[in-house]
N, C-alpha and C positions, 0 to 999 in steps of 0.2 A: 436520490439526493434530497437532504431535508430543503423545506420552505426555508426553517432559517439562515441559511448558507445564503441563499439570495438577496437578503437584508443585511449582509455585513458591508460596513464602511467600504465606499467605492473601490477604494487602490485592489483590498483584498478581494475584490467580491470580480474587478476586472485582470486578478492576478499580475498588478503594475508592479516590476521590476527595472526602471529605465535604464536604458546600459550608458554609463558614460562614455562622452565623445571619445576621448584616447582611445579605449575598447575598440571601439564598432572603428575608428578610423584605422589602426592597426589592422584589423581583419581586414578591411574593405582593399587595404593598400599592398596584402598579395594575390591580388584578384585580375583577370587580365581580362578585358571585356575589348567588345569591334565593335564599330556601327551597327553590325546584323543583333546586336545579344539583346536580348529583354530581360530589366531583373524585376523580381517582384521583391517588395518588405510588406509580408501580412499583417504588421503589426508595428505599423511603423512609429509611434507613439512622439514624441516632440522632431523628431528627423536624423536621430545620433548617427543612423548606417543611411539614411537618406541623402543627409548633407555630402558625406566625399563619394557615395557612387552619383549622384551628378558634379561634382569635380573632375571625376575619372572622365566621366563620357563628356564634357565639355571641352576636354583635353584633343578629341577625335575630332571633333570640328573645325573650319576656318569663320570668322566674321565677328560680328562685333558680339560682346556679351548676350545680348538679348536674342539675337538671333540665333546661336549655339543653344543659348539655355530653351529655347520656342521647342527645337529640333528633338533638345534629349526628353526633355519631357512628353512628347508627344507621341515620340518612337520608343524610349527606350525604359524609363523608371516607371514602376506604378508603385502604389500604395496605397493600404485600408488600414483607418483605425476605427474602431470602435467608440471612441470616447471622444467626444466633440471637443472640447476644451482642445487636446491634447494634438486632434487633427489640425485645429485652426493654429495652433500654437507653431507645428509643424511647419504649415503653410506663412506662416507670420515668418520663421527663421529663412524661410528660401529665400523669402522677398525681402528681409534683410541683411543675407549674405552677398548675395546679388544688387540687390536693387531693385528687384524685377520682379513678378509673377506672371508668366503669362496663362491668360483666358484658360486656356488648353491646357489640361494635366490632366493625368490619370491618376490623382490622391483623390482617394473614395472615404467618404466617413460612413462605415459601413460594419457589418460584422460580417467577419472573413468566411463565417460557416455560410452564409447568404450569398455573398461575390462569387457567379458564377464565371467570371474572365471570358464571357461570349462576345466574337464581335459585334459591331453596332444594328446589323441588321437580323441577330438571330435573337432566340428566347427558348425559356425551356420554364414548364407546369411545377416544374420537382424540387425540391428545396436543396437536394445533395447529391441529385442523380445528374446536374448538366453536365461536359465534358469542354473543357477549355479549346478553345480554338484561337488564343493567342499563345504562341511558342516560347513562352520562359527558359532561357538558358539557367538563371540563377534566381533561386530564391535565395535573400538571406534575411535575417534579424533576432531575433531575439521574442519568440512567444511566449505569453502569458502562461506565468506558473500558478499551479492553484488554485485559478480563477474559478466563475460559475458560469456551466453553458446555461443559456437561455432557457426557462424549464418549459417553453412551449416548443420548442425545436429539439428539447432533451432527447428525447428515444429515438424522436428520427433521426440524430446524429450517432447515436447511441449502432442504432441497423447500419447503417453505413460508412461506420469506421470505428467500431468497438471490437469487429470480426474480421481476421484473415487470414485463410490458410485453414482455417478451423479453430484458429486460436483467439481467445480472448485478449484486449485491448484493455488497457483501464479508460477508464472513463474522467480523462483528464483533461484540461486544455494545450497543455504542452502537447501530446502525445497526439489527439487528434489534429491541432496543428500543424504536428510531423507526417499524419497519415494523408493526410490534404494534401499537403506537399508535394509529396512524393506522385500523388495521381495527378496532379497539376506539370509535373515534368515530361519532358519527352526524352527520350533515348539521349543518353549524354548529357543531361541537365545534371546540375549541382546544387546541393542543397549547401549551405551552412548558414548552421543556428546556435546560440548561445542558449544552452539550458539547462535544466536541473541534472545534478548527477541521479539524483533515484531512478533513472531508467537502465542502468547498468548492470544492477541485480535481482530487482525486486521481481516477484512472481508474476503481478499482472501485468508487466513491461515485457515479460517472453515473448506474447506475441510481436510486439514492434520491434525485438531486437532480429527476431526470424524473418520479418516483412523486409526491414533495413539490408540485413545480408543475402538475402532472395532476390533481394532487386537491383543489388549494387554494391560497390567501395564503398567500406567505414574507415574514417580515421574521427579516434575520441583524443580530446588534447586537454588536460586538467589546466582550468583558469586560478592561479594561487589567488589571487582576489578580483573582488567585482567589483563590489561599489558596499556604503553604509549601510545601503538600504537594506540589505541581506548578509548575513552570516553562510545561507547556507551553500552548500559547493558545487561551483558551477564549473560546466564543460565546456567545448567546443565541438561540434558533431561537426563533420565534413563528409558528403554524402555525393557518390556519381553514379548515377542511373544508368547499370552497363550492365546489367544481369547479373545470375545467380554467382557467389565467391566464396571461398571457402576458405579466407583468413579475415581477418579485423586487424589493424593497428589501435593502442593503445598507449598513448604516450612514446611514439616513437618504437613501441614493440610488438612484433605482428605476434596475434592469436591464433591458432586454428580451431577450425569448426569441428575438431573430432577433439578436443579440448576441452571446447566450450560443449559439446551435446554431455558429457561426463556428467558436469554439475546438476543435472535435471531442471536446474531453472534458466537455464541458457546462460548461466553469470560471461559477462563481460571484464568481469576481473581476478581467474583463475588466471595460474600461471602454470609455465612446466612444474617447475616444483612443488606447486600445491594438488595439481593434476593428481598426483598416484593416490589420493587418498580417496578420491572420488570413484576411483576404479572396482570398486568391490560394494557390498550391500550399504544399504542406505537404513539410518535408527528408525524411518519408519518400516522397513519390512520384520520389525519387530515392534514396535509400538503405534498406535494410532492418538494424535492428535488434536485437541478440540477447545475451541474459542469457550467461555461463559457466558454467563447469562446478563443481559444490560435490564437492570430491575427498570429504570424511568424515573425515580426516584426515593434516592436512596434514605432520606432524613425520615420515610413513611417504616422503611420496612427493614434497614439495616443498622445496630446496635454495636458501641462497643466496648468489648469489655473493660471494664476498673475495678479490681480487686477481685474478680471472680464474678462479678454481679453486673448485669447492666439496666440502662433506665429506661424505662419503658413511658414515654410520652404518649400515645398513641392508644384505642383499640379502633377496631373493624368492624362495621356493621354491612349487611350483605343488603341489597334491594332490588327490586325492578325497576330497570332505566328506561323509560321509551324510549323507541328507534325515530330518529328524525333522519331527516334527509341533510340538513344544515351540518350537523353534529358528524355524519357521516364522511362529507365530501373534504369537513374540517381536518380528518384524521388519515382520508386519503393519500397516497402518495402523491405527492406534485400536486395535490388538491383536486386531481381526477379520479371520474369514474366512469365505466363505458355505460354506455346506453339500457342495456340488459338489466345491472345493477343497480342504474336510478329506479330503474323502474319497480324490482323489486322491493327495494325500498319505499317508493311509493306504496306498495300494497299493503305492506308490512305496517308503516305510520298510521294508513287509511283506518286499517283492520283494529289498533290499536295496541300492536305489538311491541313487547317490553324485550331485553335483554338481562340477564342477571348482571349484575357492577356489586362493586363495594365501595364504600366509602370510610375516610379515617377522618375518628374525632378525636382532639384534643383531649386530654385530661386536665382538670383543673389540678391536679396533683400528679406529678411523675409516681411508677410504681417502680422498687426495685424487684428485679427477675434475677436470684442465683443462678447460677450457670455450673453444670449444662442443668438446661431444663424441656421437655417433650415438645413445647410449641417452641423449640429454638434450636436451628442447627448452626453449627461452624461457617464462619461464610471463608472464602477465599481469597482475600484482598494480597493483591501486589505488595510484597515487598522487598526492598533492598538488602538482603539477607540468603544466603546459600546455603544446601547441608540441611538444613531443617529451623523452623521460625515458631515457635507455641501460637496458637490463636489468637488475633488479636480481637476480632469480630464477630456476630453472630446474625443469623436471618432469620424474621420472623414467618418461622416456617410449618405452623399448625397445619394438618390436615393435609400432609403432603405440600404445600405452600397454595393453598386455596386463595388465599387473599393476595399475596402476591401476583399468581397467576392470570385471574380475573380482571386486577389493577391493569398487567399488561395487557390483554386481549382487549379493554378497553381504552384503550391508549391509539397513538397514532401509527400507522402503518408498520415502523420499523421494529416495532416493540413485540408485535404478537408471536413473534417465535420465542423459544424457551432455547438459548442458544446452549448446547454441551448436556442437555438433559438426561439421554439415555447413560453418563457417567456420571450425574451426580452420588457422592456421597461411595464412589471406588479410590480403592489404592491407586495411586501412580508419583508422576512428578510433574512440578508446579513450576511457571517462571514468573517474574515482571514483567509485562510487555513494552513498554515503555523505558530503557535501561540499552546503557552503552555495553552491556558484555550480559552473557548469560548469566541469572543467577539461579541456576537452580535447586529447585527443595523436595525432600520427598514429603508426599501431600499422604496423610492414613487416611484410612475410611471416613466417611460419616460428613464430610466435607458439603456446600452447596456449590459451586462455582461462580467465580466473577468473571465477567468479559475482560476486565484489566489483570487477569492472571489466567493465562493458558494454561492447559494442562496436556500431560500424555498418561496414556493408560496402555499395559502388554496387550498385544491382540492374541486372539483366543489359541490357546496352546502353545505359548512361551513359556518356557520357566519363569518363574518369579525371582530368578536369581538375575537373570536378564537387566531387570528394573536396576541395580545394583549396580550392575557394569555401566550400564549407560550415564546411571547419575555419575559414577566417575569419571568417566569421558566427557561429559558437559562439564566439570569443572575443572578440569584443563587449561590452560594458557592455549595452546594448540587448536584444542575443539571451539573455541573462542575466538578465534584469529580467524576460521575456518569461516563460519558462521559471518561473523562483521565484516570480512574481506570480500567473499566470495559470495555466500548464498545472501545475505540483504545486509548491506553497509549503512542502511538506515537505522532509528532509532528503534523503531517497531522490530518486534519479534514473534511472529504472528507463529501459528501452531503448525501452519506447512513447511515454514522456516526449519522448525523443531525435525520435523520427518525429513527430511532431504537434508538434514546435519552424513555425513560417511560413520556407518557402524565401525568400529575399532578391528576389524577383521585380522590386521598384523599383529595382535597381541596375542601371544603364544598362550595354550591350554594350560599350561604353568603359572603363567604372571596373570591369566585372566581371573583363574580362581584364588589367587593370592590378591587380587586387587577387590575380587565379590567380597569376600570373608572382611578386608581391611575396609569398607565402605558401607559393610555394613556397622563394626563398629563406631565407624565416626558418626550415623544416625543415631545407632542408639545413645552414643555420648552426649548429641545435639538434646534428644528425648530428656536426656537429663538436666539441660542448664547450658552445656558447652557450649559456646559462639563461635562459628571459623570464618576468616579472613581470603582473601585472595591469597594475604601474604602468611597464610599459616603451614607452618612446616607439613601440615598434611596433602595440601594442596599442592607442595612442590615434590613430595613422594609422589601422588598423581602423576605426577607431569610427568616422570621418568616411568614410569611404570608403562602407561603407556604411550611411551617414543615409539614413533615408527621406525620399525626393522627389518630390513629386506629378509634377512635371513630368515625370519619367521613365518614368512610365506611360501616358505616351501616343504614346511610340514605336512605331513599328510594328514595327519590327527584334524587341520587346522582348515579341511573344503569345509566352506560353511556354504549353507543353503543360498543361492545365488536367486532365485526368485523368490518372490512376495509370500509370506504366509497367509492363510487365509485370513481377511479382514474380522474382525470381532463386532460378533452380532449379539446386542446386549440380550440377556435374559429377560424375558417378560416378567418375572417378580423380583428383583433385583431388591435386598434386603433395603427398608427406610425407616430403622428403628437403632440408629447412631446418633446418642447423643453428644458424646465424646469422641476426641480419636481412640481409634482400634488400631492399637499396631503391635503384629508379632513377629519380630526379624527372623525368630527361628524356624517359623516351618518352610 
């Protein structure tokens, strides 16, 4: 996680979503609690689900106000917030809903990764390893979306609720909030939380949708609105720690787990009828996948074109940098570095050890650069455009991108990889990552890649005709639906997304190669000038073309290879003398 995440304006940076009272009191008000139950709210933020579960349990009591309210509080509610204001704010509405505060509560201003719930006479060394010894029947509330974990407890949160099962966890605060949870309850305890839907589909929510249904009842309930403060769209998770299940509810309709294992990403929002498509190979055991490259800055080293030409501000001078220890810890992840490291570094500053850097100087005069030209390749910028897009940009990319290159390795942590490199400058296809529906383009040679345009490229020993079928299946209405609905409903469209899209298996060897030959047309028409639309008559030939049809599955022409082809292993000289695209539809 960058440093700068941890410097954004408080609300975002504590992932503040507060839920309105009607909200939280509507949930709170089909809840049935006893004198024995303990709820916890890990996030209990001004008191929205705070206020009516002490209603509810004031209700269990006999005596006057204050001595009801001494009792629940004592026995039954706790609560941690994080953010001071918001705790005292909290505590300010009890006392004047009531009247009353008594001495005694268990509302901790605290962060909930820290709050071990041990009773009074125990303690534990470990920051995530205690085990609760007060018996929570219900957690509820509403956890922090978005937010930033604390970057000195980062990793160690990171070990102890990023993995389980074997599976990866993202590294979120909602999601570690739910992993908490869940090990905070005892057999029979019940979760319900108000939170983001991005756990539904996304890839690195697999593992918590696996941990959820391993350990217990899902029901997901879609919230039609929250509050102003957010647009984006929230759930209702309802969670009972009874062991492993083998269906989900979803709006009132149960899933099963031989269903949801289909989708490869565990989606929470397949249905029977979206099911069959998933039943057969998947576009990546025909193509492989791959994010671009994040230059660091782009105004240094990327260029775009106007009229064929573009302006060249900038040249590159190469030099030796000394190695400091400052400069290093600066560019560090989280600003750390282990022990071993400082110390090399020490040796290395002592000794008077340089590194090669570059650096970029203005011109007092821009220079025009015709296009294409040898120090300048195509770069791959995201656009809103399908079918094929002419270049709009270019990277300065002499010497194999020498200057580039070096700019990132001296850069901070997240920069030093060259993301998608062993495909730079191959045939395949291109998206926006960033974009409500697929738009895919096919990308020709000679290309450099951008982290804001994924790509896919045929893994080693597919036809090239392959590439063809596929782009007309991504631009589908159908392969669209598929994609948005089921494997990631979010904005993002990341390059795993692209490979766990369902290969068109049901299109018969008739319509498949009638569909190759007509897709490749509409490229090369694009090559020429053509523009196509969602709403282009081509697009709705697509559609029908390939409808899923039972009947076509029972072709024998039509087993197609049920396992993985061998992944593609880039060639050690991979041609980097494209200055233009290369494209030949015909071989």
């Amino acid at each position: 996680m960058s440093i700068a995440r941890t410097k954004r304006e408080k609300k975002r940076q504590l992932g503040q979503f507060l839920t309105p009272p009607p909200i939280a009191q509507q949930l709170i008000a089909n809840l049935s609690f006893t004198r024995d139950d303990k709820v916890l709210e890990p996030s209990m933020g001004d008191g929205s689900f705070v206020i009516p579960i002490i209603e509810k349990f004031l209700s269990l009591y006999s005596g006057s106000i204050q001595t009801r309210l001494e009792k629940v509080l004592a026995n039954n509610v706790y609560g941690v917030e994080l953010d001071r204001e918001l705790h005292e704010k909290c505590l300010a509405n009890i006392k004047s809903r009531w009247g009353h505060l008594p001495q005694r509560h268990n509302f901790q201003n605290a962060d909930f990764f820290r709050r071990h719930f041990l009773s009074a006479n125990e303690s534990t060394p470990s920051l995530a390893k205690g085990k609760a010894t007060i018996p929570f029947t219900f957690i509820v509330g509403n956890p922090p979306f978005g937010g930033t974990l604390d970057p000195k407890i980062q990793d160690e949160l990171d070990n102890e609720f990023g993995f389980r099962n074997g599976e990866k966890i993202k590294k979120e605060t909602y999601s570690f909030f739910i992993v908490k949870s869940i090990d905070l309850l005892p057999k029979g305890g019940r979760l319900l939380f108000i939170c983001s839907d991005t756990f539904l589909t996304i890839k690195t929510m697999r593992g918590l949708r696996r941990l959820l249904m391993n350990q217990g009842e899902v029901e997901i309930t879609d919230l039609e609105y929250f509050s102003d403060e957010t647009s984006h769209p929230m759930v209702v998770l309802s969670f009972v720690k009874n062991g492993y299940t083998n269906n989900i509810e979803v709006n009132g309709r149960v899933l099963p787990r031989e269903k949801i294992e289909l989708t490869g990403n565990f989606s929470w929002r397949v249905t029977d009828d979206l099911a069959k498509y998933f039943s057969g190979p998947t576009v990546g055991q025909y193509m492989i996948a791959s994010s671009g490259m994040t230059v660091g800055k782009n105004e240094y080293f990327i260029r775009e074109i106007v009229g064929g030409n573009v302006s060249e501000p900038c040249e590159f001078e190469f030099f030796d940098d000394p190695i400091d220890l400052k400069k290093e810890i600066a560019r560090a992840r989280l600003g750390k570095l282990s022990q071993k490291r400082v110390a090399e570094i020490r040796q290395q500053q002592a000794s008077g050890a340089s590194r090669r850097n570059v650096r970029v100087l203005r011109r007092s005069t821009p220079i025009e650069v015709q296009i294409p030209h040898p120090d300048y390749c195509y770069y791959n910028k995201g656009a809103n455009e399908i079918v094929y897009t002419p270049p709009t940009h270019v990277i300065y990319w002499k010497d194999d991108g020498d200057a580039v290159i070096t700019f990132k390795k001296n850069g901070n942590w997240y920069l030093h990889g060259v993301g998608g490199q062993p495909y730079f400058k191959r045939e395949g296809l291109t998206w926006q990552l960033i974009a409500q529906s697929l738009h895919t383009r096919y990308l020709p040679e000679g290309y450099i890649l951008d982290s804001g345009a994924p790509c896919a490229f045929l893994r080693q020993g597919v036809p090239r005709d392959e590439l063809y079928f596929i782009l007309g299946w991504t631009l589908t209405p159908p392969c669209n639906y598929l994609l948005k609905e089921v494997i990631n409903h979010t904005k993002n469209i990341q390059s795993k997304d692209f490979e766990r899209l369902p290969y068109p298996f049901w299109v018969s060897s008739a319509d498949k190669r009638e569909a190759i030959s007509f897709v490749k047309g509409m490229v090369e028409d694009g090559l020429n000038g053509k523009r196509f639309t969602r709403s282009s008559p081509e697009i709705s030939w697509l559609g029908a073309q390939y409808a899923f049809r039972e009947q076509h599955l029972h072709e024998p022409e039509k087993r197609l290879v049920q396992s993985p082809l061998p992944l593609f292993e880039p060639e050690e000289n991979l041609s980097t003398s494209f200055p233009h695209p290369v494209v030949n539809l015909r071989s």
